[in-house]
N, CA, C and O atoms as a GROMACS GRO file, in nm:
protein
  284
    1UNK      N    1   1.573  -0.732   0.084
    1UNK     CA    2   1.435  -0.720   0.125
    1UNK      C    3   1.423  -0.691   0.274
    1UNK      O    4   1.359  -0.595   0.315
    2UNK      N    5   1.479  -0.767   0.347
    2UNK     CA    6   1.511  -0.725   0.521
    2UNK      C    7   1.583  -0.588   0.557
    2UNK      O    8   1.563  -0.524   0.660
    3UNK      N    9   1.654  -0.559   0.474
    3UNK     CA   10   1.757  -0.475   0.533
    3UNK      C   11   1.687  -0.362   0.541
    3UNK      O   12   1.577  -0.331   0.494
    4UNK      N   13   1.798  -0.282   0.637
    4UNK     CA   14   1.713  -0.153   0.618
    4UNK      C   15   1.740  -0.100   0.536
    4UNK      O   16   1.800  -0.152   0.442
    5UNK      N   17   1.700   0.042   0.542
    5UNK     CA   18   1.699   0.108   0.391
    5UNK      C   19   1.861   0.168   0.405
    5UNK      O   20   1.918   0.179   0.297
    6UNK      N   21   1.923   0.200   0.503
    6UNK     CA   22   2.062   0.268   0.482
    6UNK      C   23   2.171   0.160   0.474
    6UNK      O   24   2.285   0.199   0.451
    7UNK      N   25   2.142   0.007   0.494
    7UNK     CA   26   2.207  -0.061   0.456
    7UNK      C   27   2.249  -0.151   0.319
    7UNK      O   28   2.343  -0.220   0.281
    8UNK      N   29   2.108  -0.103   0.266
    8UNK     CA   30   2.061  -0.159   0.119
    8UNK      C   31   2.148  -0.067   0.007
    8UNK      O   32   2.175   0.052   0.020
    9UNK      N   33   2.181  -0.146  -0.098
    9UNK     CA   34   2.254  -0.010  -0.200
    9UNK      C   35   2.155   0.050  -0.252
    9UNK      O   36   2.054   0.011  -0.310
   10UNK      N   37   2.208   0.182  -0.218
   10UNK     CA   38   2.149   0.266  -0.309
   10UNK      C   39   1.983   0.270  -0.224
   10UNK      O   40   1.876   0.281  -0.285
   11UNK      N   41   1.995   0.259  -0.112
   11UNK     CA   42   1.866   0.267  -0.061
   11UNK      C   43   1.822   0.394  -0.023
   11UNK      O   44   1.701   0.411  -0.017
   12UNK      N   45   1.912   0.508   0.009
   12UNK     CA   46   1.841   0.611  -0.009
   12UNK      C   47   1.775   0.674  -0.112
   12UNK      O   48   1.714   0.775  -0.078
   13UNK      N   49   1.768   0.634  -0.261
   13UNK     CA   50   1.722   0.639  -0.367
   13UNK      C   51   1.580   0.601  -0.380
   13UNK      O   52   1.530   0.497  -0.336
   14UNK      N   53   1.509   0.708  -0.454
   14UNK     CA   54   1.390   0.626  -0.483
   14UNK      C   55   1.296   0.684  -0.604
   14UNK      O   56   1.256   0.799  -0.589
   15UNK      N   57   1.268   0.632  -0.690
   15UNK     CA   58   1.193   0.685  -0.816
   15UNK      C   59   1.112   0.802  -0.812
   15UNK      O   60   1.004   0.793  -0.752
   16UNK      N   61   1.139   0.892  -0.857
   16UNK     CA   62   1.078   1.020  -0.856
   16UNK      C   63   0.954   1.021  -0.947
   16UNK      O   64   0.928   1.133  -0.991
   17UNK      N   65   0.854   0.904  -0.994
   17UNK     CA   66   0.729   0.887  -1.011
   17UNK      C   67   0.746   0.732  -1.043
   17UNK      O   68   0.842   0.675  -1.092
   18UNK      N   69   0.611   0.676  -0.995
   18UNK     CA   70   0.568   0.542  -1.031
   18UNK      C   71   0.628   0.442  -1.171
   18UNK      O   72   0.588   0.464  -1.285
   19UNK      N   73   0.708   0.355  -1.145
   19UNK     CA   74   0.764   0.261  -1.277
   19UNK      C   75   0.630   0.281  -1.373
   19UNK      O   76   0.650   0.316  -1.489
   20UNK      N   77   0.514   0.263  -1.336
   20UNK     CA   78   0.449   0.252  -1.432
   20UNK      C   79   0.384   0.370  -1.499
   20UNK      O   80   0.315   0.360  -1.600
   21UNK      N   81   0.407   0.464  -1.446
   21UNK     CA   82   0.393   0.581  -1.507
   21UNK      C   83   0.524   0.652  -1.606
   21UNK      O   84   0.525   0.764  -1.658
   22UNK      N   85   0.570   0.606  -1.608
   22UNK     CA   86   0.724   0.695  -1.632
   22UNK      C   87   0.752   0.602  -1.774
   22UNK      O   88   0.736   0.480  -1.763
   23UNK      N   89   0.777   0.635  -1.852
   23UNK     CA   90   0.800   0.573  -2.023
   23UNK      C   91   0.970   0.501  -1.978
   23UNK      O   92   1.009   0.384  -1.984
   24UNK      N   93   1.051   0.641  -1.929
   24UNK     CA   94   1.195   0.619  -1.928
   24UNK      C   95   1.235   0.648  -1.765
   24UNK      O   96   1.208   0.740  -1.687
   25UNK      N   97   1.304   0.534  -1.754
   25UNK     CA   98   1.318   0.466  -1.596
   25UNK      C   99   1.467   0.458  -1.567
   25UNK      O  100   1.511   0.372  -1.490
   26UNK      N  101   1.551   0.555  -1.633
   26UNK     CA  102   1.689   0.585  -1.656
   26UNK      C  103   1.707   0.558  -1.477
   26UNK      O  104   1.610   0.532  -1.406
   27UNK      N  105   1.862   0.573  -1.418
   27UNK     CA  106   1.860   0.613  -1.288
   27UNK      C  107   1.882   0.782  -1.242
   27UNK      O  108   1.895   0.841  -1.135
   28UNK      N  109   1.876   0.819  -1.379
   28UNK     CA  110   1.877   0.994  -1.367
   28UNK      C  111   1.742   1.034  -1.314
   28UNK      O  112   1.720   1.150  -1.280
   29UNK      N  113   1.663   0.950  -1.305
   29UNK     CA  114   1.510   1.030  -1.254
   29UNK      C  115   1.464   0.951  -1.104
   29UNK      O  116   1.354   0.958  -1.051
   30UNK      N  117   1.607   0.859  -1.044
   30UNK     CA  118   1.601   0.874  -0.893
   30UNK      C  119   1.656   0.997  -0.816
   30UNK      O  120   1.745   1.073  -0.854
   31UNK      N  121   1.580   1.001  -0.691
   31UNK     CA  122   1.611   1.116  -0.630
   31UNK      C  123   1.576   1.054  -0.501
   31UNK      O  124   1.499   0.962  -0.480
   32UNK      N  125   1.641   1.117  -0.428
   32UNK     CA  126   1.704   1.121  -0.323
   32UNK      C  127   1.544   1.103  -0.195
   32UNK      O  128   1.434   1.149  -0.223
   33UNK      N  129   1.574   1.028  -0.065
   33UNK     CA  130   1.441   1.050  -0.008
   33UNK      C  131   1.393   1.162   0.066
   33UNK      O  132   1.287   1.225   0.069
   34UNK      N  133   1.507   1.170   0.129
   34UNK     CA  134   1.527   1.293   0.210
   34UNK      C  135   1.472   1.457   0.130
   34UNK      O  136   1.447   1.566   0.181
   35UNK      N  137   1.469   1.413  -0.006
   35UNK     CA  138   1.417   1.531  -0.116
   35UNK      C  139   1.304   1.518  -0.207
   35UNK      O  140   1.281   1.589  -0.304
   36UNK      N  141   1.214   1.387  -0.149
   36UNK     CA  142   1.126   1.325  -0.189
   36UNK      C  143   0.978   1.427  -0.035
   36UNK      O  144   0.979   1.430   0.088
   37UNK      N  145   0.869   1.492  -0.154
   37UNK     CA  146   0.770   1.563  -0.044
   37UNK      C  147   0.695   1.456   0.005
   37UNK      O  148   0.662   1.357  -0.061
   38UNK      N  149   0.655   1.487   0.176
   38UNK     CA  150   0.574   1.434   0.269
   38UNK      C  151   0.502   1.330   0.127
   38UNK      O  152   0.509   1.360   0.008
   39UNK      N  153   0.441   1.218   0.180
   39UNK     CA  154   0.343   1.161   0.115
   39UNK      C  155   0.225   1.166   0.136
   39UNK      O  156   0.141   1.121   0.058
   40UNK      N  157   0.194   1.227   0.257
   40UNK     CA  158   0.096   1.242   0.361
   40UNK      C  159  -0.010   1.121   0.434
   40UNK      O  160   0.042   1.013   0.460
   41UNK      N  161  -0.145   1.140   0.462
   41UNK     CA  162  -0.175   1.034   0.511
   41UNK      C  163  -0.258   0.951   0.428
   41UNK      O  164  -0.324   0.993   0.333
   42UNK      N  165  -0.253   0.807   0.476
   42UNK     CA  166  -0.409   0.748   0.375
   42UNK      C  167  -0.535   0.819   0.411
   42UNK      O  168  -0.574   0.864   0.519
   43UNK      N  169  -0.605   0.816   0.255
   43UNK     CA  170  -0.758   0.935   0.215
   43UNK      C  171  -0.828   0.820   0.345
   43UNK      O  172  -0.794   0.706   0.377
   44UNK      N  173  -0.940   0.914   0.396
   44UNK     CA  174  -1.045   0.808   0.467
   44UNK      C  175  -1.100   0.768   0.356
   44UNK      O  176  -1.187   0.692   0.395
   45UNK      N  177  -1.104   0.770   0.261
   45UNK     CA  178  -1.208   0.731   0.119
   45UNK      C  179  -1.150   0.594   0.071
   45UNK      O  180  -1.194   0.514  -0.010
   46UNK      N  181  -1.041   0.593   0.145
   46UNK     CA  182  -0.954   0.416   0.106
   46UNK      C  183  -0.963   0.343   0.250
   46UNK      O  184  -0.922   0.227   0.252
   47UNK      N  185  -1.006   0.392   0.355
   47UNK     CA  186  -0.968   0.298   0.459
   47UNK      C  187  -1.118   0.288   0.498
   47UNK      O  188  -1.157   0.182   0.547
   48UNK      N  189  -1.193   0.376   0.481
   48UNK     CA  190  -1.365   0.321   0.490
   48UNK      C  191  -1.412   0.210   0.440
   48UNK      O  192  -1.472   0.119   0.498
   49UNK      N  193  -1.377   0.223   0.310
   49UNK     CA  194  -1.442   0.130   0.247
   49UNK      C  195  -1.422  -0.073   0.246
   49UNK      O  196  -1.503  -0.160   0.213
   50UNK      N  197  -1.254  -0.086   0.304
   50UNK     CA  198  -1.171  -0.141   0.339
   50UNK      C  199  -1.211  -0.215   0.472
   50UNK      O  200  -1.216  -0.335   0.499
   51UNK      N  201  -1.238  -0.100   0.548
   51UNK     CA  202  -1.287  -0.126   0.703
   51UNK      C  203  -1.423  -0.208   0.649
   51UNK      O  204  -1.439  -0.323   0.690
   52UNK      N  205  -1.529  -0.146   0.550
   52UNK     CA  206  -1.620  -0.151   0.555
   52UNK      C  207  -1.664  -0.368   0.512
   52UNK      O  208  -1.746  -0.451   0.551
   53UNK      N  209  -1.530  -0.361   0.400
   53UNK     CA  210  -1.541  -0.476   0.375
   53UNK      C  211  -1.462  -0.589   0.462
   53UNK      O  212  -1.482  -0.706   0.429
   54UNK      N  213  -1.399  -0.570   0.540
   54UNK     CA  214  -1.326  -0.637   0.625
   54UNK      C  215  -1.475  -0.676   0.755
   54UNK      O  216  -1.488  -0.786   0.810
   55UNK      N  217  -1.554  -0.573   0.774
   55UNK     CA  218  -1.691  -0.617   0.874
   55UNK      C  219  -1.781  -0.655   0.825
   55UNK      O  220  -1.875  -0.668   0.903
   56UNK      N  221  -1.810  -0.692   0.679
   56UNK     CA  222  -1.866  -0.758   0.602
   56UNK      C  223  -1.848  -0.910   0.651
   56UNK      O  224  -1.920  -0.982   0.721
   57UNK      N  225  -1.723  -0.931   0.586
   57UNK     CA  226  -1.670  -1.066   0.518
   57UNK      C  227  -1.648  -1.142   0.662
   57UNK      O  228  -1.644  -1.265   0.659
   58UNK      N  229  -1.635  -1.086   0.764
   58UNK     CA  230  -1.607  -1.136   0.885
   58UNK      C  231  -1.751  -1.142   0.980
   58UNK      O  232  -1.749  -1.210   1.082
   59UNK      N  233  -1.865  -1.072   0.943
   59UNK     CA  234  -1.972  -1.084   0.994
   59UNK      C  235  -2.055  -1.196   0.920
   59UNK      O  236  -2.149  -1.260   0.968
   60UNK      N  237  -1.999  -1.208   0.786
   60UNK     CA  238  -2.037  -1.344   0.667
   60UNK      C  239  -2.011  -1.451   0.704
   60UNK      O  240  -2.084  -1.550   0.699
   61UNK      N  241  -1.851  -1.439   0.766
   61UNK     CA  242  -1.793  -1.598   0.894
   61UNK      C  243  -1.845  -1.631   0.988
   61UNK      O  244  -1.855  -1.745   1.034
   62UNK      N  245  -1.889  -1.519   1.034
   62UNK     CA  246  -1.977  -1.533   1.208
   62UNK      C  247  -2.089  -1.592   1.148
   62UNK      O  248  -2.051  -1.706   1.122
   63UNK      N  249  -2.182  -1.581   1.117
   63UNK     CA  250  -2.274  -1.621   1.057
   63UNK      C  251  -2.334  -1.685   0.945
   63UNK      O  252  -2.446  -1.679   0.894
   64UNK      N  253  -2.222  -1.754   0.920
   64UNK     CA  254  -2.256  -1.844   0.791
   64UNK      C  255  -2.356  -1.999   0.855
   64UNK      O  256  -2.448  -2.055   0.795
   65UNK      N  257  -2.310  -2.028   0.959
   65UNK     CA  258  -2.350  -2.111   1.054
   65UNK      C  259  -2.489  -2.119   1.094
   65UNK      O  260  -2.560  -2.216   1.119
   66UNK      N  261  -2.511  -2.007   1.096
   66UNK     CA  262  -2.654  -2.031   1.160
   66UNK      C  263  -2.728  -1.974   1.071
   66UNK      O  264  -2.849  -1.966   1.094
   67UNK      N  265  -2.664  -1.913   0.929
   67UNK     CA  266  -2.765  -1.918   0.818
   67UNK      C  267  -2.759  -2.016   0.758
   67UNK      O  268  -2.867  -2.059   0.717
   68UNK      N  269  -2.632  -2.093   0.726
   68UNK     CA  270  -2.666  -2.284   0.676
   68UNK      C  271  -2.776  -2.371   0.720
   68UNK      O  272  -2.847  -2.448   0.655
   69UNK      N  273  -2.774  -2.334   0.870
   69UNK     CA  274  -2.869  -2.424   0.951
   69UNK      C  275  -2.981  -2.394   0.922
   69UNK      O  276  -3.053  -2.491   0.898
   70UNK      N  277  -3.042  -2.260   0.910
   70UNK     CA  278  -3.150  -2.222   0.850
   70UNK      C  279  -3.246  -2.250   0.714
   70UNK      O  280  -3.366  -2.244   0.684
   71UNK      N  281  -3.121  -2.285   0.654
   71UNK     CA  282  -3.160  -2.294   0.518
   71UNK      C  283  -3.179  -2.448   0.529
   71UNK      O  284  -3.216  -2.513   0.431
   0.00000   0.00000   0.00000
C-alpha cells in the first residue's frame, strides 16, 4: 500500500477496464501503464458540485449556533 508503484510487484500493471465492469479478470487483460491513454482531467461537473457541497455543510457549522439560539 506505501510503496511505490516500481517497487510493488507487478506494479507497473494495471487493469485495462474497471474490475467491475469486466465479467473475466484473467491477468491477460492487464496492461502495462506506460500503454495505458492519458486519463485526463476531473469534469468541472464533479468538482462543482462537490465544492458546492463542501460550502454548504461548512456554512451549516458556522451557523448552526446562532440559528439554535434563534430558535
Amino acid at each position: 500500500f506505501w510503496r511505490t508503484r516500481e517497487d510493488a510487484p507487478e506494479g507497473h500493471l494495471s487493469g485495462s477496464a474497471p474490475s467491475a465492469l469486466v465479467d473475466n479478470t484473467d491477468e491477460a487483460m492487464d496492461i502495462a501503464l506506460v500503454d495505458r491513454d492519458d486519463v485526463g482531467r476531473m469534469p468541472v461537473g464533479m468538482l462543482v458540485p462537490t465544492g458546492a457541497l463542501i460550502t454548504v455543510g461548512l456554512a451549516l457549522t458556522v451557523l448552526a449556533g446562532p440559528i439554535f439560539a434563534y430558535t
